[in-house]
C-alpha positions in Angstrom: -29.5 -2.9 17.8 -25.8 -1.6 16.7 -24.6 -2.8 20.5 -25.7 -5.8 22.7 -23.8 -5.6 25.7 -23.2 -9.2 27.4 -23.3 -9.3 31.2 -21.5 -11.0 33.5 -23.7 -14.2 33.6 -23.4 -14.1 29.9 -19.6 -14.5 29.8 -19.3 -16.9 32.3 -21.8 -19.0 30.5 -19.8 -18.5 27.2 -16.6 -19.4 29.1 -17.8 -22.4 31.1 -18.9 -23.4 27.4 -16.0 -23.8 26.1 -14.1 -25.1 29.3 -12.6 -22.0 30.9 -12.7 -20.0 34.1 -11.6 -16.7 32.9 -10.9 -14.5 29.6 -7.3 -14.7 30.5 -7.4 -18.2 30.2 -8.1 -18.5 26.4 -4.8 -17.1 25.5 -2.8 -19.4 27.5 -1.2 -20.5 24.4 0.0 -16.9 23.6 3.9 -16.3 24.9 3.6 -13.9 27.5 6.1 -12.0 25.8 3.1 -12.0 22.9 0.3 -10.3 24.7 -0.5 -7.2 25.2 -0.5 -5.8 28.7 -3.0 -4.7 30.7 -4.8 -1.4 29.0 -4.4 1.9 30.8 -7.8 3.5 29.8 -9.6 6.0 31.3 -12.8 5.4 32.8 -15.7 4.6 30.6 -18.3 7.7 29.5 -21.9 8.0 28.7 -22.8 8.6 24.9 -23.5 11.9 25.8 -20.0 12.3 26.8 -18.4 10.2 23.9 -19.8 12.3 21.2 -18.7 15.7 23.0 -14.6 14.0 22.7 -15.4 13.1 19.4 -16.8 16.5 18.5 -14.0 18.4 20.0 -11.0 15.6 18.1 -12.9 16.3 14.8 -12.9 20.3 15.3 -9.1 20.1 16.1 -8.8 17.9 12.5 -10.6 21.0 10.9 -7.8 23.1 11.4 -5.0 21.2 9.5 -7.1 21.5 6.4 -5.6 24.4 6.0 -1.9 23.0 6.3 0.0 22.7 2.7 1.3 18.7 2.8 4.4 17.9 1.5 4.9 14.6 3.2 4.1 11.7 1.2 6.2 7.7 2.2 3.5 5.7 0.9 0.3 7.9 1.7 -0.6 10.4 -0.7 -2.8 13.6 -1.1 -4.5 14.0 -4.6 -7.9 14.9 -5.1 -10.9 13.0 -5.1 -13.3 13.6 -7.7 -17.0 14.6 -6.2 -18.5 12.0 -8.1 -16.8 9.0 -6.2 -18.3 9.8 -2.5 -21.7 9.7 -4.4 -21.5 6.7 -6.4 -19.6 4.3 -3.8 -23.2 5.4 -0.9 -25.2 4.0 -3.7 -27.2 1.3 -2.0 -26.0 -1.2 -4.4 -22.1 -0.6 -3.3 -22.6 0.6 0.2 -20.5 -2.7 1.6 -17.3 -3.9 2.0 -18.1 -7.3 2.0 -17.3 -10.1 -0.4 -20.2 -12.5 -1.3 -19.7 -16.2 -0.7 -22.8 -17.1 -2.5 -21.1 -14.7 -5.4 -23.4 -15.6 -8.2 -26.3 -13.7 -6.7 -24.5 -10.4 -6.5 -24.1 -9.7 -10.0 -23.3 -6.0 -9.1 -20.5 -6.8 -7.1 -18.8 -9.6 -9.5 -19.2 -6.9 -11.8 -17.2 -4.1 -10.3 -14.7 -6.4 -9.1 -14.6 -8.0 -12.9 -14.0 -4.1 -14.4 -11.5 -3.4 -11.2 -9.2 -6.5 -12.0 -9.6 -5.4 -16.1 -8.3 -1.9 -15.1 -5.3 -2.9 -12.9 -3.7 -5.6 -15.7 -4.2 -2.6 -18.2 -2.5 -0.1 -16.0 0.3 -3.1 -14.5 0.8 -4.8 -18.2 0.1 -7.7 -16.5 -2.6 -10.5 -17.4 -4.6 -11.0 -14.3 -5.4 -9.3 -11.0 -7.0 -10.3 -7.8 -9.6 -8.8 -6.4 -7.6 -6.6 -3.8 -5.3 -7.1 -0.6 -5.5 -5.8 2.6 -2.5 -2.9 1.8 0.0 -2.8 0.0 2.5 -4.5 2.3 0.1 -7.2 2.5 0.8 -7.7 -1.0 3.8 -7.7 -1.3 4.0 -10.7 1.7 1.8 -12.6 -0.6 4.3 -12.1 -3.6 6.9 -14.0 -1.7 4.7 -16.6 -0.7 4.1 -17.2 -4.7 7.6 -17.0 -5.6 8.5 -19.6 -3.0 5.7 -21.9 -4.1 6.2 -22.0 -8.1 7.4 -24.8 -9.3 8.2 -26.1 -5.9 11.7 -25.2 -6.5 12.3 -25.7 -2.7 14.2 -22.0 -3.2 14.4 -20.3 0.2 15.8 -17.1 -0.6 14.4 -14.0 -1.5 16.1 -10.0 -2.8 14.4 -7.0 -0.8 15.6 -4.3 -2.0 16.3 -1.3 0.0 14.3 1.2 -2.1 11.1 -1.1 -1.2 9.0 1.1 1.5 10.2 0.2 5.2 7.3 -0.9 6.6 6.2 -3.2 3.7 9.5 -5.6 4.3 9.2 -5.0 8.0 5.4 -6.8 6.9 7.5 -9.2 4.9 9.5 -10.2 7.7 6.6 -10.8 10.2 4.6 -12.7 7.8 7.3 -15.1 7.2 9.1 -15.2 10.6 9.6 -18.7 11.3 10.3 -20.0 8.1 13.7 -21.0 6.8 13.0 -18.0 4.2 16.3 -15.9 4.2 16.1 -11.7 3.2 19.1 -10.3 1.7 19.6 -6.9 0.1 17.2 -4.7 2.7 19.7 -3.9 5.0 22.6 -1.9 3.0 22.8 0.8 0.1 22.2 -2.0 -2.9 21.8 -0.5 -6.5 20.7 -2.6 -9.1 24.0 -3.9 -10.2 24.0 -5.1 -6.0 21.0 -6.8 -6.1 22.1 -8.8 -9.8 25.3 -10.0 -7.7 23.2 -11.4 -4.7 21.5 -13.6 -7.2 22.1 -17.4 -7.0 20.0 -20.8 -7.5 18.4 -20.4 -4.4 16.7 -17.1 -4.6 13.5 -17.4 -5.6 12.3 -13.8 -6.2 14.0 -10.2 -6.1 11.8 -7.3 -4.9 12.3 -3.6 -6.4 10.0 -0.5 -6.0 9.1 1.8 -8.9 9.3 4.5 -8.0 11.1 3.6 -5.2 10.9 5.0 -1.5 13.2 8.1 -2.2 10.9 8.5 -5.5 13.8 7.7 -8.0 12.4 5.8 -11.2 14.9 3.3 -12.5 14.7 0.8 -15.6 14.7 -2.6 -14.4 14.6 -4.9 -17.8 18.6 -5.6 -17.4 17.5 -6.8 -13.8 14.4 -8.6 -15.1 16.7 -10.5 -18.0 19.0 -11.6 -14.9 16.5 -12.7 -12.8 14.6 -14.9 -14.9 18.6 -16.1 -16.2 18.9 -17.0 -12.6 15.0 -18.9 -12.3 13.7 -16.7 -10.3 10.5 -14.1 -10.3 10.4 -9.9 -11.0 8.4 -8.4 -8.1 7.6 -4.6 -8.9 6.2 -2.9 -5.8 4.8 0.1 -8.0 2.5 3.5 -7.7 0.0 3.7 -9.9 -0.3 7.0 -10.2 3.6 7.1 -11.8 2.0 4.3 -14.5 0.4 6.7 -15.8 3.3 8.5 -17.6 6.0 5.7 -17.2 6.5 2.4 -18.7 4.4 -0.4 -17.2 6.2 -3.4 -14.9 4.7 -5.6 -17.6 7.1 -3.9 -20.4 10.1 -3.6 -17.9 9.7 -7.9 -17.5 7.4 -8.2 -14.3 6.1 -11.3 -13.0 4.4 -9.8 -10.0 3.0 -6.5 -10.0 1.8 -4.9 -6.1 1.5 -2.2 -4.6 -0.7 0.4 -2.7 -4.0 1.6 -4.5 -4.8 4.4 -2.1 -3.2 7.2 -4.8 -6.8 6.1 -7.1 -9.5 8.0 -5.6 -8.9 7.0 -2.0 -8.7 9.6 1.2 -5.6 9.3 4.0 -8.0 8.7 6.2 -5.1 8.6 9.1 -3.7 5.6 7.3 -6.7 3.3 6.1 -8.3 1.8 5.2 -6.7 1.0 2.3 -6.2 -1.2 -0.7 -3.8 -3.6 -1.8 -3.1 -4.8 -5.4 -2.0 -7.6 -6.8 -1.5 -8.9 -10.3 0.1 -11.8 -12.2 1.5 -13.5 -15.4 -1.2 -16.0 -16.6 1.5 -18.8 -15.8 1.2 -17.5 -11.9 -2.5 -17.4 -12.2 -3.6 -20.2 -9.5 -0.8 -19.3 -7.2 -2.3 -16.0 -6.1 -4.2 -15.6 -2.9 -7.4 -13.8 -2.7 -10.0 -13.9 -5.4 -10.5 -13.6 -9.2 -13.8 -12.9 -11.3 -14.2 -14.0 -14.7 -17.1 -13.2 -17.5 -19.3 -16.4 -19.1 -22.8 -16.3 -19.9 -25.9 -17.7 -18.4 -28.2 -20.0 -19.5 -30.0 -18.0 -21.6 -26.7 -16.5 -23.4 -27.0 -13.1 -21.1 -23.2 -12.1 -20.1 -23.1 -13.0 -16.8 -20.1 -13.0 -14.1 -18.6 -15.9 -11.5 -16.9 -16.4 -9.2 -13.8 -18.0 -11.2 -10.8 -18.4 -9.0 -10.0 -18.6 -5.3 -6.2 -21.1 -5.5 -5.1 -20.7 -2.0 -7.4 -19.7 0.6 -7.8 -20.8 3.8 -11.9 -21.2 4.0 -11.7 -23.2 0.4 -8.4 -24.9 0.8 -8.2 -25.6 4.4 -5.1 -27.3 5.9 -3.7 -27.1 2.2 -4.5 -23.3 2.2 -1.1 -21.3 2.1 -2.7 -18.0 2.8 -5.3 -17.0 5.1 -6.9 -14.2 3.0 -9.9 -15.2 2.1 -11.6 -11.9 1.6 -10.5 -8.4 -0.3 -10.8 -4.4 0.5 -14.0 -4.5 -1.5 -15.2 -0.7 -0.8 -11.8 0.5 -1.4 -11.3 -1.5 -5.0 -15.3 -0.2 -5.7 -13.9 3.6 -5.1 -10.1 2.7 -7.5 -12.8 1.5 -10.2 -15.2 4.7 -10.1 -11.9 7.0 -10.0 -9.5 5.2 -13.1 -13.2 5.1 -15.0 -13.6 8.6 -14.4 -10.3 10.1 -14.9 -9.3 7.7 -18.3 -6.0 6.9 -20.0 -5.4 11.1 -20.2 -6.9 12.1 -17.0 -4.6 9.9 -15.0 -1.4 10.9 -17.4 -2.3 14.6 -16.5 -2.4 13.7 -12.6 0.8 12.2 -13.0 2.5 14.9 -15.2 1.3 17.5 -12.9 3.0 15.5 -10.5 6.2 15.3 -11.8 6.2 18.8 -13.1 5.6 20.3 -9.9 8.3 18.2 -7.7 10.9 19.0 -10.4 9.8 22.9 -9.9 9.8 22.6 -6.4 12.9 20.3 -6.3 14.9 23.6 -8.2 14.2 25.6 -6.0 14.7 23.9 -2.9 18.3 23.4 -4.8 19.1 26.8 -5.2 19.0 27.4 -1.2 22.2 27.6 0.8 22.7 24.7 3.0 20.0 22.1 1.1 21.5 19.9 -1.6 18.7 17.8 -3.7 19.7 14.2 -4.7 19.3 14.4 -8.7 21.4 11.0 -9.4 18.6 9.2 -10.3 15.1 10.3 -12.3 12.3 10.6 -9.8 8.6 11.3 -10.0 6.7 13.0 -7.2 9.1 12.3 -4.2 12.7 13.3 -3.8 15.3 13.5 -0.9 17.2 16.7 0.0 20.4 16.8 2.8 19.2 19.8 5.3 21.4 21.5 7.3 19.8 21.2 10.3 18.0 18.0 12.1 14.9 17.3 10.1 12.9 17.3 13.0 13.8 20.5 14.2 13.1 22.1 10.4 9.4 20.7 10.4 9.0 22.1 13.7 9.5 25.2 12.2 7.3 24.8 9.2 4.5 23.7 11.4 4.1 26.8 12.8 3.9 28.5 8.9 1.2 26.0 8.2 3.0 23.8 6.6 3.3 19.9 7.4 7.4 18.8 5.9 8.6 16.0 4.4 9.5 12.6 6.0 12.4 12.2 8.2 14.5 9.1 6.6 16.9 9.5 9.2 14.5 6.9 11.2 14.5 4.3 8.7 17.8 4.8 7.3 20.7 5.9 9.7 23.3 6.6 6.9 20.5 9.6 5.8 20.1 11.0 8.8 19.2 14.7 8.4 17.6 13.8 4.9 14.2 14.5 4.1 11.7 13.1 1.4 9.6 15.9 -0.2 6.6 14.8 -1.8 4.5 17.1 -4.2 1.6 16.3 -5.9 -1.0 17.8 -7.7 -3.1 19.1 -5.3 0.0 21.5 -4.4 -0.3 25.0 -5.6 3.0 27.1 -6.5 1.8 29.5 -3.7 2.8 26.6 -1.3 5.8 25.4 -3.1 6.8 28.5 -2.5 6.2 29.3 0.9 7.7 25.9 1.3 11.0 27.1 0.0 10.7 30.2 1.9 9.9 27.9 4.8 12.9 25.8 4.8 15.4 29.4 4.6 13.5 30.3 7.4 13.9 27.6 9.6 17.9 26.5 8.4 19.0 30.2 9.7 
């Protein structure tokens, strides 16, 4: 059965079990100010009824398949190739579980095993878990590395303000509570910033490549400071951009995350998604999650295992400094099947398609009165324009042309209010970076 409802004998049972009266009572120790209120839903349905909503919602979704998207902060349209959907409903991959008796799933080890080899060829780095939640999950877990090596006792850590939003809004939850101190988030910081906010008690410093206005900056000056300093690299990266620029490893790394949604991997209103994470060897058994590794069985057939799992809660226990313990392993099945399908060249066309048509569509958006395109700094796929009108009110108006705008960066950053990130990727056609531009006349008149 797919639902075994409990009745109301059954709870009480299960509560007087455990000493308590009520449901209530088991988050006692919860701050009030901690728990969610009391849920306003509507009154419950039959199945009949259920499916009906749920037929109706998906037949409204239907009709923004025809929308052209130019919004991308952190979620990104590109095309799926037809051959992942079939080969991650094999029956052999068809789960998103990770074994805990691993040795008898030779299939899974194995995908995992080819997953981590593709993500240290793509980050230049020489190991890779087996996946993260997200990406902002991550990154978290990068600063709980940094703060551990060597036992430095640092307490300090360099965000900087390119780093998406809502991945060091993650940092600061995960950490809240600690003596852990963030600088560098909050103001304008270039790289020459971040390499004066370094001291002997910063422990890592954070940068995004691309960053979250899309700009690609070379960060080995920064890396040769940082490690002058004793402190980690952390590049929070898109992979799809590694597949024309320079890898974190070359550019001095020490920690490579970032989201893995752009390989082969639908929005799917936000998840679920995959996180990656890799390492310098020397960081190895600091790194949450886990890490397969090739040997050979007893009768000299290759043969995987389950090599490394450092710092998990279920292995470690009261030692554990992470409470992952498990990894997106659908979502790292379906980044395998895509790099493998699309190669060294298929993923350096994605990219330079990419790049090619935000820099088309980022010249003409130029040439309109009233818009001014920030072209200080290289970018990729993403880049910020100054409207002349509330960004808001301009995606309002492209809406109703079919179109869904960029991102509004006025909300996460006050001093750009009335700026909005374009992003273009390949699955845009110059039909619709065209009506784009003719969009954005349109609605600044």
């Amino acid at each position: 059965m797919t639902y075994i409802p409990h009745t109301d004998l059954e709870r009480q049972q299960m509560l007087a079990a455990i000493g308590v009266t009520t449901i209530e009572d088991i988050f006692e120790d919860v701050p009030s100010s901690h728990r969610f209120p009391a849920l306003d839903l509507p009154k419950p349905m039959s199945e009949m009824e259920v499916v009906a909503e749920l037929s109706a919602l998906a037949e409204a979704n239907e009709d923004a398949r025809d929308f052209a998207l130019f919004r991308g902060a952190g979620a990104y349209h590109h095309f799926i190739p037809s051959v992942i959907g079939h080969m991650i409903s094999r029956g052999e991959f068809l789960t998103a579980y990770t074994p805990y008796q691993p040795e008898v799933s030779q299939g899974t080890l194995q995908v995992i095993y080819e997953y981590q080899s593709m993500m240290c060829a793509l980050t230049g780095m020489d190991a890779a878990n087996a996946s993260h939640y997200d990406g902002a999950t991550s990154l978290a877990e990068a600063v709980t590395v940094a703060l551990e090596v060597g036992r430095r006792k640092r307490s300090k850590i360099i965000l900087s303000h390119g780093i998406h939003p809502h991945y060091r809004a993650v940092v600061r939850t995960y950490h809240q509570g600690s003596a852990l101190k963030i600088v560098g988030d909050a103001g304008r910081a270039d790289t020459a910033d971040l390499i004066e906010m370094l001291d002997d008690n910063t422990a890592m410093v954070a940068v995004a490549y691309p960053n979250f206005f899309g700009q690609i900056e070379d960060f080995s000056k920064l890396a040769e400071k940082v490690h002058e300093a004793g402190a980690l690299l952390v590049m929070v990266v898109n992979p799809t951009a590694l597949g024309m620029f320079k890898s974190p490893g070359e550019l001095g790394a020490d920690i490579v995350v970032g989201e893995g949604q752009p390989l082969g991997i639908p929005l799917s209103f936000g998840g679920p998604y995959l996180g990656f994470f890799a390492v310098r060897m020397e960081y190895v058994r600091r790194i949450a999650g886990r890490i397969v590794g090739e040997t050979l069985d007893q009768d000299g057939r290759r043969a995987f295992v389950m090599t490394l799992r450092p710092r998990e809660q279920d292995i470690r226990r009261e030692k554990a400094t992470s409470n992952i313990c498990t990894n997106q392993g659908l979502m790292s099945l379906t980044a395998a099947i895509y790099l493998s399908v699309m190669g060294k060249s298929g993923l350096r066309k994605v990219a330079e398609l990419c790049y090619h048509k935000a820099h088309y569509a980022a010249n003409r958006i130029g040439a309109l009165k009233g818009f001014v395109v920030d072209a200080s700094k290289p970018f990729f796929h993403e880049f910020v324009i100054k409207c002349p009108r509330p960004v808001g009110e301009i995606n309002a108006r492209l809406i109703e042309k079919g179109i869904i705008g960029g991102y509004d960066l006025g909300q996460d950053y006050p001093h750009l209010k009335d700026h909005m990130l374009i992003c273009v990727t390949e699955m845009n056609t110059r039909d619709e970076i065209d009506a784009l531009v003719d969009g954005l006349k349109e609605a600044s008149s």
